[in-house]
DRENDO-1510 file (C-alpha; in Angstrom, 1 decimal, always signed):
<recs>
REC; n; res; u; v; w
REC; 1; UNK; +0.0; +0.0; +0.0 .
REC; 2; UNK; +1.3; +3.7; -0.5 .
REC; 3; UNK; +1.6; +6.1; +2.2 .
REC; 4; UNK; -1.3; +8.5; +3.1 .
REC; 5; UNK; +0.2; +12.1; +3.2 .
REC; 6; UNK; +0.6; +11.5; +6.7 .
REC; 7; UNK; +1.9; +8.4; +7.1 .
REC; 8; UNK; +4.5; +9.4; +4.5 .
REC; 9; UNK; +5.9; +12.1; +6.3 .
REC; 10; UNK; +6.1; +9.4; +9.1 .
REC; 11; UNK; +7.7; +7.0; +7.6 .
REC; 12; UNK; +10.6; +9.5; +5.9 .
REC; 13; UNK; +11.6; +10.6; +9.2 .
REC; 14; UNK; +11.7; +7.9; +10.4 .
REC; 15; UNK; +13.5; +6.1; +7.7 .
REC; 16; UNK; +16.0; +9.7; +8.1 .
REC; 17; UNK; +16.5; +8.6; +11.6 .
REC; 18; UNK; +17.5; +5.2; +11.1 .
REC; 19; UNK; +19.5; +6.1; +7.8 .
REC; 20; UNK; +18.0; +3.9; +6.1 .
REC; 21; UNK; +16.7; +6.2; +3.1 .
REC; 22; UNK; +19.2; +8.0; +1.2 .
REC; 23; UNK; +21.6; +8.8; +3.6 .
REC; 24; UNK; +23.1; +5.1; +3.6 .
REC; 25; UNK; +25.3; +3.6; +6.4 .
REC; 26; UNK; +25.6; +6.5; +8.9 .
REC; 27; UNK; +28.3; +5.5; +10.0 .
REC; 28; UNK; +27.6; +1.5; +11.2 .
REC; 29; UNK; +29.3; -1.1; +9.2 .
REC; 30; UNK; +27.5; -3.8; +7.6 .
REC; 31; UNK; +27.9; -7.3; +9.1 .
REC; 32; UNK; +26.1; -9.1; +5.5 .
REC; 33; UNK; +28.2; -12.2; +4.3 .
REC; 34; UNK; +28.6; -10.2; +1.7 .
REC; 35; UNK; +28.6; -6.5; +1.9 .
REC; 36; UNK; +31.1; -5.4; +0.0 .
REC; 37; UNK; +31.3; -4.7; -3.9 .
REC; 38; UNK; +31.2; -6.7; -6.7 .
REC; 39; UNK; +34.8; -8.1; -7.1 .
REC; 40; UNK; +36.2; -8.0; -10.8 .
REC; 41; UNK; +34.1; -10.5; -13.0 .
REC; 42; UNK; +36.9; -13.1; -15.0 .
REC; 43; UNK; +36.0; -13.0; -18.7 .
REC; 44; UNK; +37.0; -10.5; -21.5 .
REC; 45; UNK; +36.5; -7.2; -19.5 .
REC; 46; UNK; +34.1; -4.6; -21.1 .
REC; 47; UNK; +36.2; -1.4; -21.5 .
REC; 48; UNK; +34.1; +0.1; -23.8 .
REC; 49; UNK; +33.1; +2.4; -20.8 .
REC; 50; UNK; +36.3; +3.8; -20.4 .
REC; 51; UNK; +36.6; +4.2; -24.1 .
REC; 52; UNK; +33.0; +5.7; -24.2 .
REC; 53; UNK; +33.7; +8.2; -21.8 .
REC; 54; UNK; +37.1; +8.7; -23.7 .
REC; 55; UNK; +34.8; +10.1; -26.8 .
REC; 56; UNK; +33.1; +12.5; -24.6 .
REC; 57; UNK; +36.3; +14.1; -23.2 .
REC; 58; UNK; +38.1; +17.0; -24.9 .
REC; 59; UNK; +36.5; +19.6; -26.9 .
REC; 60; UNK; +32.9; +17.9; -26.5 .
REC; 61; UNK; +33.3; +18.3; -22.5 .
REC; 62; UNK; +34.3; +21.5; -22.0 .
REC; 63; UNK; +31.5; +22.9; -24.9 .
REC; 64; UNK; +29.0; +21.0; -22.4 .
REC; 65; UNK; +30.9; +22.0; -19.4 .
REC; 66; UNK; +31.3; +26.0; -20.7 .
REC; 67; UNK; +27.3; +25.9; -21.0 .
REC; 68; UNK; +26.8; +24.9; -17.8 .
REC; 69; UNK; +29.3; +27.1; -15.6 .
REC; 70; UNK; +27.0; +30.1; -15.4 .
REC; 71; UNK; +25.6; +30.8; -12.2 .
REC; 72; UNK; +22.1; +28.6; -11.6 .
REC; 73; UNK; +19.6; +31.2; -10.2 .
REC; 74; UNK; +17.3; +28.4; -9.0 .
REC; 75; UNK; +18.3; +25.3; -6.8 .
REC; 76; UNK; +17.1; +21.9; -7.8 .
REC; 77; UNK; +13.5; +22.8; -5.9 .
REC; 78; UNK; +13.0; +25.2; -8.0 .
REC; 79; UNK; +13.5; +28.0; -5.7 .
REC; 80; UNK; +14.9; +31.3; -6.2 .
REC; 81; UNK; +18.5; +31.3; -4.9 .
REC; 82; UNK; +21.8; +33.8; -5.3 .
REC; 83; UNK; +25.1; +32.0; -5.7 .
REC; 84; UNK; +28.1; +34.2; -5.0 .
REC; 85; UNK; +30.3; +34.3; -7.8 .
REC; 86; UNK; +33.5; +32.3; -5.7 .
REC; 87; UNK; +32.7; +29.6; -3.4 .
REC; 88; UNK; +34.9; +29.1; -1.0 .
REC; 89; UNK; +32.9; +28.2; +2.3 .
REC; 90; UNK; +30.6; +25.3; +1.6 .
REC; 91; UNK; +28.1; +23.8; +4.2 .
REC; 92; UNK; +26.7; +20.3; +3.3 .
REC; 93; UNK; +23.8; +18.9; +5.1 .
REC; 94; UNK; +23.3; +15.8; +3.1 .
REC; 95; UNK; +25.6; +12.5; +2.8 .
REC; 96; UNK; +25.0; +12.5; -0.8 .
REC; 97; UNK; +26.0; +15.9; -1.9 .
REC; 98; UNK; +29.2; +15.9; +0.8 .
REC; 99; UNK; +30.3; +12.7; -1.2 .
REC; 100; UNK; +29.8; +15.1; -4.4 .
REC; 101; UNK; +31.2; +17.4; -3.2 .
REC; 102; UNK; +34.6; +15.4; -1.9 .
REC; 103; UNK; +34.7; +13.8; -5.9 .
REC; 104; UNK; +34.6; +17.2; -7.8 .
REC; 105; UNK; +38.0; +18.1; -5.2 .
REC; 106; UNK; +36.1; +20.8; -3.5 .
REC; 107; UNK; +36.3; +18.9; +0.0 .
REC; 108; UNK; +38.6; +21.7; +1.3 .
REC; 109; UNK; +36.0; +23.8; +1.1 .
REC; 110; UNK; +34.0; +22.0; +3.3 .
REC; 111; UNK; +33.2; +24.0; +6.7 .
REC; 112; UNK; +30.0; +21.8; +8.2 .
REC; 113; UNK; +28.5; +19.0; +7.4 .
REC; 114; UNK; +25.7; +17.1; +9.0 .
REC; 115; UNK; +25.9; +14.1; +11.2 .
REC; 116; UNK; +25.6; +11.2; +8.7 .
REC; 117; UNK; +28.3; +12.7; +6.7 .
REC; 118; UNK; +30.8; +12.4; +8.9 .
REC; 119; UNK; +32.1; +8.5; +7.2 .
REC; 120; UNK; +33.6; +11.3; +4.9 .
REC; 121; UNK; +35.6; +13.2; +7.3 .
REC; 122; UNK; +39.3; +12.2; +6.2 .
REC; 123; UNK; +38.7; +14.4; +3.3 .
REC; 124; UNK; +37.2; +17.3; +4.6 .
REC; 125; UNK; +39.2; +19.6; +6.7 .
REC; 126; UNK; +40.0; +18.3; +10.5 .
REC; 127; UNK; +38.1; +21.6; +12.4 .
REC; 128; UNK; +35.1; +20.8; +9.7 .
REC; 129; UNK; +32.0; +21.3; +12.1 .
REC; 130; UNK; +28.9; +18.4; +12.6 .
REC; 131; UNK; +25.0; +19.5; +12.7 .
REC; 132; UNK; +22.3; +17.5; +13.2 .
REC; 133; UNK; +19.8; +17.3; +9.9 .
REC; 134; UNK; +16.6; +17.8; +11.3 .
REC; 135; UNK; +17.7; +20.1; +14.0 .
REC; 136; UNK; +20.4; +22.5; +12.7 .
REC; 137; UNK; +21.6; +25.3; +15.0 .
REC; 138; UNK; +21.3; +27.9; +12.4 .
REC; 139; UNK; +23.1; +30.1; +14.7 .
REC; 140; UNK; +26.6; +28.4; +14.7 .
REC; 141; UNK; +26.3; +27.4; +11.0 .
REC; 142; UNK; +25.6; +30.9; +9.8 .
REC; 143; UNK; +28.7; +31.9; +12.1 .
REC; 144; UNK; +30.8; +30.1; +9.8 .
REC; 145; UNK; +30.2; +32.4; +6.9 .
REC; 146; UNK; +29.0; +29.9; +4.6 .
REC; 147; UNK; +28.8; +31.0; +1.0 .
REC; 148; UNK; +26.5; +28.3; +0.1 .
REC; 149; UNK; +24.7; +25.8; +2.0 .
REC; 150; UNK; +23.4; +22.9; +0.3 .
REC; 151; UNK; +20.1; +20.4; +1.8 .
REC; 152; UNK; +17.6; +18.0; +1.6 .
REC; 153; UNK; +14.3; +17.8; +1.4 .
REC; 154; UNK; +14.8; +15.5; +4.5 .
REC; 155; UNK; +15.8; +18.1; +7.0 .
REC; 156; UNK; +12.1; +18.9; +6.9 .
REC; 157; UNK; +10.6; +16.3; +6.6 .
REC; 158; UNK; +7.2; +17.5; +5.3 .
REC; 159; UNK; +7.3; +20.4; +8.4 .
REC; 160; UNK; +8.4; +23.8; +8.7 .
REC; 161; UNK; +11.7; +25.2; +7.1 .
REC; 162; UNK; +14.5; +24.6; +9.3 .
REC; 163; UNK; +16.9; +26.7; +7.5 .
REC; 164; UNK; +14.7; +29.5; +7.2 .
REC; 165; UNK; +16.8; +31.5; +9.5 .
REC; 166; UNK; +20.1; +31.2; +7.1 .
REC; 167; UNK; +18.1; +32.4; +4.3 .
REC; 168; UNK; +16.6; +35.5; +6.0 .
REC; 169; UNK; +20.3; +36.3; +7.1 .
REC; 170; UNK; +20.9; +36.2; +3.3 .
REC; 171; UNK; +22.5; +33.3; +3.1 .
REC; 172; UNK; +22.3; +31.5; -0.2 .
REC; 173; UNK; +20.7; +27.9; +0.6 .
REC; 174; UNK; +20.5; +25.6; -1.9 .
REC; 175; UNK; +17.7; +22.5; -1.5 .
REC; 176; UNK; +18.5; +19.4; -3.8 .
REC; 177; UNK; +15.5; +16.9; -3.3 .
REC; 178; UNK; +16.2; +13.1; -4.1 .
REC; 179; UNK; +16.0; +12.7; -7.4 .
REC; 180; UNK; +13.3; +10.1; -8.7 .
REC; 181; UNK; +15.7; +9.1; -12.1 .
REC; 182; UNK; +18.9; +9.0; -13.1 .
REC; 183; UNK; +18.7; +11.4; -15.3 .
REC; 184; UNK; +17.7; +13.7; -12.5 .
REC; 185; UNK; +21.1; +12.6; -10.5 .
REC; 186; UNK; +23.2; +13.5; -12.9 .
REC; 187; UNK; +21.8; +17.0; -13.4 .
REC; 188; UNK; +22.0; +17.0; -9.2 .
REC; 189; UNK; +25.8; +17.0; -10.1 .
REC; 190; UNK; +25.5; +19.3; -12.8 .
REC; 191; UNK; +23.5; +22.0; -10.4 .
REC; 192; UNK; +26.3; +21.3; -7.5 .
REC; 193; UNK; +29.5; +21.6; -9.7 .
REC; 194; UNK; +28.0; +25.0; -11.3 .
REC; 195; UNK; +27.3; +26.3; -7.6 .
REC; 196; UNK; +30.8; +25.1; -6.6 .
REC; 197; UNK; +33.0; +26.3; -10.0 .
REC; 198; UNK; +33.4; +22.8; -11.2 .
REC; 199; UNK; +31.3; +22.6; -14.0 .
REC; 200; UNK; +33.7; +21.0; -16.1 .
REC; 201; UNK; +34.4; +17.8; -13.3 .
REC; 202; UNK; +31.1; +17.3; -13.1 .
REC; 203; UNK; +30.3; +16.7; -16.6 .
REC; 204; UNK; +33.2; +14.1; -15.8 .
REC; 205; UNK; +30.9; +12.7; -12.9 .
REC; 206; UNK; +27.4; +12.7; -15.0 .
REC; 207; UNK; +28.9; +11.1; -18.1 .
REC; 208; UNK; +30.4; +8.6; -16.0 .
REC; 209; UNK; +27.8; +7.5; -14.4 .
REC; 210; UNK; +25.1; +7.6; -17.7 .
REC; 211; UNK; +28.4; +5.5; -19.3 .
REC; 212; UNK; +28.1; +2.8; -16.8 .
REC; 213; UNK; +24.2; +2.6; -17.2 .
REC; 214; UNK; +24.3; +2.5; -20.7 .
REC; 215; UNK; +26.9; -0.6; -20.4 .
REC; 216; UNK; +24.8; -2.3; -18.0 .
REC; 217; UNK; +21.5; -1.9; -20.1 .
REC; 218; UNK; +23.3; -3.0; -22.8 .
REC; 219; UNK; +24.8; -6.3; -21.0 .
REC; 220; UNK; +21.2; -7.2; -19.7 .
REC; 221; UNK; +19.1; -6.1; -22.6 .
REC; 222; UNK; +18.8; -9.2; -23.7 .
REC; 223; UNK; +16.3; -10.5; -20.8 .
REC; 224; UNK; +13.2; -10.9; -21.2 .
REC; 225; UNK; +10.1; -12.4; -20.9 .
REC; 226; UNK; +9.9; -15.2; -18.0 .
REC; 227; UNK; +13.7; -15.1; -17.8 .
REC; 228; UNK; +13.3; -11.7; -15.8 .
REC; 229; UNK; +13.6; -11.9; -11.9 .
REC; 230; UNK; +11.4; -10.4; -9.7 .
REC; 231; UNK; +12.8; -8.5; -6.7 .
REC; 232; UNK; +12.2; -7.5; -3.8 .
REC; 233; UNK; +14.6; -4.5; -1.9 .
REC; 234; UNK; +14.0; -4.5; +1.7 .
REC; 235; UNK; +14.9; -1.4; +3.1 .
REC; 236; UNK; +14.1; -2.6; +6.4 .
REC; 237; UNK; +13.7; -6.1; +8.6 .
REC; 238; UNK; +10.4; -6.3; +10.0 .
REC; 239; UNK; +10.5; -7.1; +14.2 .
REC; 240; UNK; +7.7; -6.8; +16.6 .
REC; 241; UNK; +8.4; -3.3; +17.4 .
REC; 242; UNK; +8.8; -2.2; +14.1 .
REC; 243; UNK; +6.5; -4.6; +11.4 .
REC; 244; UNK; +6.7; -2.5; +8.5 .
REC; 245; UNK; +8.9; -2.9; +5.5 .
REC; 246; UNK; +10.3; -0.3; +3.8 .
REC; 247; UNK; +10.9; -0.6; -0.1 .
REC; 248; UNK; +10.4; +1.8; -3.4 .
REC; 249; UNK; +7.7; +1.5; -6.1 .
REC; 250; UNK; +8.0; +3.5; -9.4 .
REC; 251; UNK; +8.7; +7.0; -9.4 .
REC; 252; UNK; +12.5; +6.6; -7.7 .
REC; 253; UNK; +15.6; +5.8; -9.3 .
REC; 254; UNK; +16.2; +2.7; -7.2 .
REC; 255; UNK; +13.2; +1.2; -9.4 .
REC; 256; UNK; +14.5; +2.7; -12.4 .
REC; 257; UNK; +17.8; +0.6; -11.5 .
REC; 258; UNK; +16.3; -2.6; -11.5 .
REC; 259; UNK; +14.4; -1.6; -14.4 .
REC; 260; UNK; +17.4; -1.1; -16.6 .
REC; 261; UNK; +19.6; -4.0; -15.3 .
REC; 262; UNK; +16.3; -6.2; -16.5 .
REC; 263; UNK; +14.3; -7.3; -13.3 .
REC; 264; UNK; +10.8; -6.6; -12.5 .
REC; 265; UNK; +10.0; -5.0; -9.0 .
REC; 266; UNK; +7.7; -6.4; -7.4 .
REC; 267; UNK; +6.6; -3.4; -6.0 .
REC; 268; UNK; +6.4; -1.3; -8.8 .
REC; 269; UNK; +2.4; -1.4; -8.9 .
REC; 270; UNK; +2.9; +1.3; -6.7 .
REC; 271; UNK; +4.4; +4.9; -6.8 .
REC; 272; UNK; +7.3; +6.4; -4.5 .
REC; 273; UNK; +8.2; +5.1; -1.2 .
REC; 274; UNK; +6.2; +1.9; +0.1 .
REC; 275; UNK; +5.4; +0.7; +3.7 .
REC; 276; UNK; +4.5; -3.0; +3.2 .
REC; 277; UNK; +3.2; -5.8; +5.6 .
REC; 278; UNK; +4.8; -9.6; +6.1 .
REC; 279; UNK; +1.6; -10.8; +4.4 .
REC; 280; UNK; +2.0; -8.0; +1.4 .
REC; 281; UNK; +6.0; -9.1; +0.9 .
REC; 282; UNK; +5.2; -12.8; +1.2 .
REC; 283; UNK; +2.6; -12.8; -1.2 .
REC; 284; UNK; +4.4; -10.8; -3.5 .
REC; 285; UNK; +6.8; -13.8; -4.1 .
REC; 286; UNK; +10.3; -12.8; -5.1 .
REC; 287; UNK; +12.7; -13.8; -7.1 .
REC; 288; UNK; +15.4; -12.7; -5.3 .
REC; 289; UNK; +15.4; -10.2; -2.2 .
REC; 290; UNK; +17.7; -7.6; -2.0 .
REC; 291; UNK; +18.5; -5.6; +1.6 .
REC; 292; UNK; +20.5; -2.3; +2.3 .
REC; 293; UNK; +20.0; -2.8; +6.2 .
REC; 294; UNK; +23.1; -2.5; +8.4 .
REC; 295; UNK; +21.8; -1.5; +11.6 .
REC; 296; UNK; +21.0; -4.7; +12.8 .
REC; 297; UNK; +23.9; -5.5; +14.3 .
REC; 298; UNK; +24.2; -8.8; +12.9 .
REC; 299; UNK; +23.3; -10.4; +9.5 .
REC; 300; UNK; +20.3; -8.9; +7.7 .
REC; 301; UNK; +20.5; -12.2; +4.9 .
REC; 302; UNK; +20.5; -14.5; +7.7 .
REC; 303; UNK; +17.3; -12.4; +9.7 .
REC; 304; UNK; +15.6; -12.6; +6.8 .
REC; 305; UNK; +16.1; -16.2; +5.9 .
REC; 306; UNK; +14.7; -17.1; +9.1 .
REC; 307; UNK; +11.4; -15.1; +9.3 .
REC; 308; UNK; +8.6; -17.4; +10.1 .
REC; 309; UNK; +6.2; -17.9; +7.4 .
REC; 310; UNK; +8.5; -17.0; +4.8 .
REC; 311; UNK; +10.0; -20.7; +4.2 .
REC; 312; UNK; +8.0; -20.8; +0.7 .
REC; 313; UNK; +8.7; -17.5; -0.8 .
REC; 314; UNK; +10.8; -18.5; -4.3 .
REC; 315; UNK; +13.7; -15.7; -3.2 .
REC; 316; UNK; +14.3; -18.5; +0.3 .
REC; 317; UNK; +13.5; -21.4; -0.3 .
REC; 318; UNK; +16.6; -20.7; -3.6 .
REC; 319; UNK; +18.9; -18.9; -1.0 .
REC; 320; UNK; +18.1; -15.9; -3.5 .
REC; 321; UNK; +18.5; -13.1; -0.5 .
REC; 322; UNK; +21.3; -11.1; -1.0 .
REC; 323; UNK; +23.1; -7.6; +1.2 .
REC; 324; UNK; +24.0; -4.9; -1.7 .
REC; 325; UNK; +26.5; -1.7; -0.4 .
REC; 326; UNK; +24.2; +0.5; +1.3 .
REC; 327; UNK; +26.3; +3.4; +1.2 .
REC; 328; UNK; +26.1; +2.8; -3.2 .
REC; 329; UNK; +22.4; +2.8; -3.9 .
REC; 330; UNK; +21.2; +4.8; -1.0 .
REC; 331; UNK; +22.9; +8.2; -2.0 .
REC; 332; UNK; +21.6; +9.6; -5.2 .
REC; 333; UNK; +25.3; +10.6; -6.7 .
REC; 334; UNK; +27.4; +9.5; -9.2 .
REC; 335; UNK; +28.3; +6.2; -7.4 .
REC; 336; UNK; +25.1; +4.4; -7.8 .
REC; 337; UNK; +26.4; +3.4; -10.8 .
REC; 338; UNK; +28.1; +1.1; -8.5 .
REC; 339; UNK; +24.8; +0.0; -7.4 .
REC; 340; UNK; +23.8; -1.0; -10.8 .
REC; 341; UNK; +26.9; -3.1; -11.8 .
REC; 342; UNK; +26.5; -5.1; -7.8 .
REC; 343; UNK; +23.0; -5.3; -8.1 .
REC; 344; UNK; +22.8; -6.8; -11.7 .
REC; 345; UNK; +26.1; -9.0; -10.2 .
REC; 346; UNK; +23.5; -10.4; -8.0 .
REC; 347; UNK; +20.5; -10.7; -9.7 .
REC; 348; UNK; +22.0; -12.2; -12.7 .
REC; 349; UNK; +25.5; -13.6; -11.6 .
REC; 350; UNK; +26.1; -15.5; -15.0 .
REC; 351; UNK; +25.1; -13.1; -17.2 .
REC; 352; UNK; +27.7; -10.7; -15.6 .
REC; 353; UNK; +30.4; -13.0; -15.2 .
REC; 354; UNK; +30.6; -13.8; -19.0 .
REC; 355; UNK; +30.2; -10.4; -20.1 .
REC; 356; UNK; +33.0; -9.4; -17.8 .
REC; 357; UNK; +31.0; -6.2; -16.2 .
REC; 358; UNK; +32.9; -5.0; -13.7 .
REC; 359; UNK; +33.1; -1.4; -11.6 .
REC; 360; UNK; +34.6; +1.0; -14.3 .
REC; 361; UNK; +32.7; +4.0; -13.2 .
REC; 362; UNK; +36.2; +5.2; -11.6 .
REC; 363; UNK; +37.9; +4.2; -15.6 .
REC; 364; UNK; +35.4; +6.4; -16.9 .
REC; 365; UNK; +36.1; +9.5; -15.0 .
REC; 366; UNK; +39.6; +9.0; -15.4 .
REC; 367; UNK; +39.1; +8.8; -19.0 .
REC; 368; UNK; +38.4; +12.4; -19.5 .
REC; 369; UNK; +39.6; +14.2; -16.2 .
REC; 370; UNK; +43.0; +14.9; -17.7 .
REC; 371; UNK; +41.2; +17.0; -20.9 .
REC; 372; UNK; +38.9; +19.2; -18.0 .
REC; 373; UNK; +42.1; +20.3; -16.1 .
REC; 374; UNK; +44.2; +22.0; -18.8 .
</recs>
């Protein structure tokens, strides 16, 4: 079922709280079997990435780079906003844009950063300062003369306008929603490298990552009909105190990744962010189950393998359940192409394998940085 209006703001805040939406990780490590990235696939390695991303470099890059450097005059929202002409104090209060912000080199710039974004602390300055999302002391973060500060949606939460005191002190604050497509990511790092003077590295960043999807549609195009897998993402484990699970229908770009690496959602009947029951999921019948929880403190595949009344779904009784990175696929930035490449990896193992799909997101960039820095 989908959220009432309510129930929706609820549930986001709740998933905020828990990390378990978009921010990915907060800091716990995952205890999966499995958790960490797809290793490198044997078999003839597809480097057409790297040389795809090699055609856009150059000339073509800094056209599409040059276009984009001028000032944006609205944020991502859609609201008005002023961006100073230099950037040089930069507040992020989202884990997704700090990790942005970190791979277009601008980490130095950094001077606060929320909570969940402190797993990227080595690369920000050591005196960088920590605020909490939902409750920013405005006070102390204007004090740091930010020239931009860049949020989420999720700071609110559906409620008032927690930043509202940085603006009316005429500080230029920039929202960037989560994006439902991928598409809308990479103009996410578009918007953030033309606030930031990097126009030109994120071009780098956007092509890389619509490189890597195009290779992974392409490697998995060719599945169809009953040889697509249906999957379930559990974005949470149900327990007595908390029997909801959390997972996406259509509308979000974690649907849109499963789309594209050829699987079927099961939940996709529905629209945005889902809240289902036991009975819902088990009915539903999976394929395969995938999970981004780490805040279990143990095993998620193994939790979920042993829920009662589950022993007949398809995705258990075929040890189908598999932990994916949740740091990857829960930030909307560049690296969920990394998402793509370990979800297809575990959806679709063989296919993979013999096409030799591996992680070349980081090729791809590297491809064309050299041509953006002369």
């Amino acid at each position: 079922m989908k959220f009432s209006t309510r129930t929706n703001r609820m549930a986001m805040a709740a998933l905020a709280a828990a990390g378990l939406l978009l921010l990915g990780g907060c800091g716990g490590a995952a205890t999966a079997s499995d958790p960490g990235a797809v290793s490198s696939a044997s078999g003839a390695a597809v480097s057409s990435i790297a040389d795809a991303a090699s055609s856009a470099s150059g000339a073509a890059v800094s056209a599409i780079a040059e276009a984009a450097s001028s000032l944006p005059v609205k944020d991502r929202a859609g609201n008005a906003i002023s961006v100073p002409a230099s950037v040089s104090r930069i507040v992020s209060m989202a884990p997704s844009t700090t990790q942005m912000l970190v791979d277009l080199g601008v980490g130095e710039k950094v001077v606060g950063i929320d909570s969940y974004s402190a797993s990227f602390a080595d690369s920000l300055p050591s005196d960088v300062k920590q605020f909490d999302m939902t409750a920013p002391d405005c006070e102390t973060i204007a004090a740091l003369k930010p020239d931009i500060v860049f949020v989420s949606e999720l700071s609110s939460s559906g409620g008032p306008d927690v930043f509202a005191p940085l603006e009316k002190a005429g500080i230029c604050v920039a929202t960037i929603p989560s994006s439902s497509s991928l598409s809308g990511i990479e103009d996410d790092i578009r918007f953030v490298g033309a606030c930031t003077g990097e126009a030109a590295k994120a071009e780098v960043l956007a092509a890389g990552l619509d490189t890597v999807a195009g290779q992974v549609k392409n490697v998995t195009s060719a599945i169809t009909g009953d040889d697509k897998k249906s999957v379930l993402f559990m974005m949470s484990v149900p327990t007595s105190d908390a029997p909801a699970i959390y997972s996406f229908g259509s509308g979000t770009y974690m649907s849109e990744i499963l789309e594209d690496i050829g699987a079927v959602n099961v939940c996709a009947d529905q629209q945005g962010w889902v809240s289902l029951t036991e009975e819902d999921a088990v009915a539903m019948n999976p394929d395969v189950i995938l999970t981004n929880v780490n805040y279990l403190g143990s095993d998620p595949v193994t939790a979920i393998e042993s829920m009662a009344g589950w022993e007949n779904v398809t995705a258990i009784k075929n040890k189908a359940v598999y932990y994916v990175d949740a740091d990857a696929c829960s930030r909307p930035n560049e690296h969920v192409g990394e998402a793509m490449i370990e979800w297809a990896a575990k959806i679709y193992p063989d296919i993979v394998k013999k096409a030799g799909l591996t992680n070349t997101l980081e090729k791809a960039e590297a491809a064309v940085s050299p041509a953006t820095e002369k």
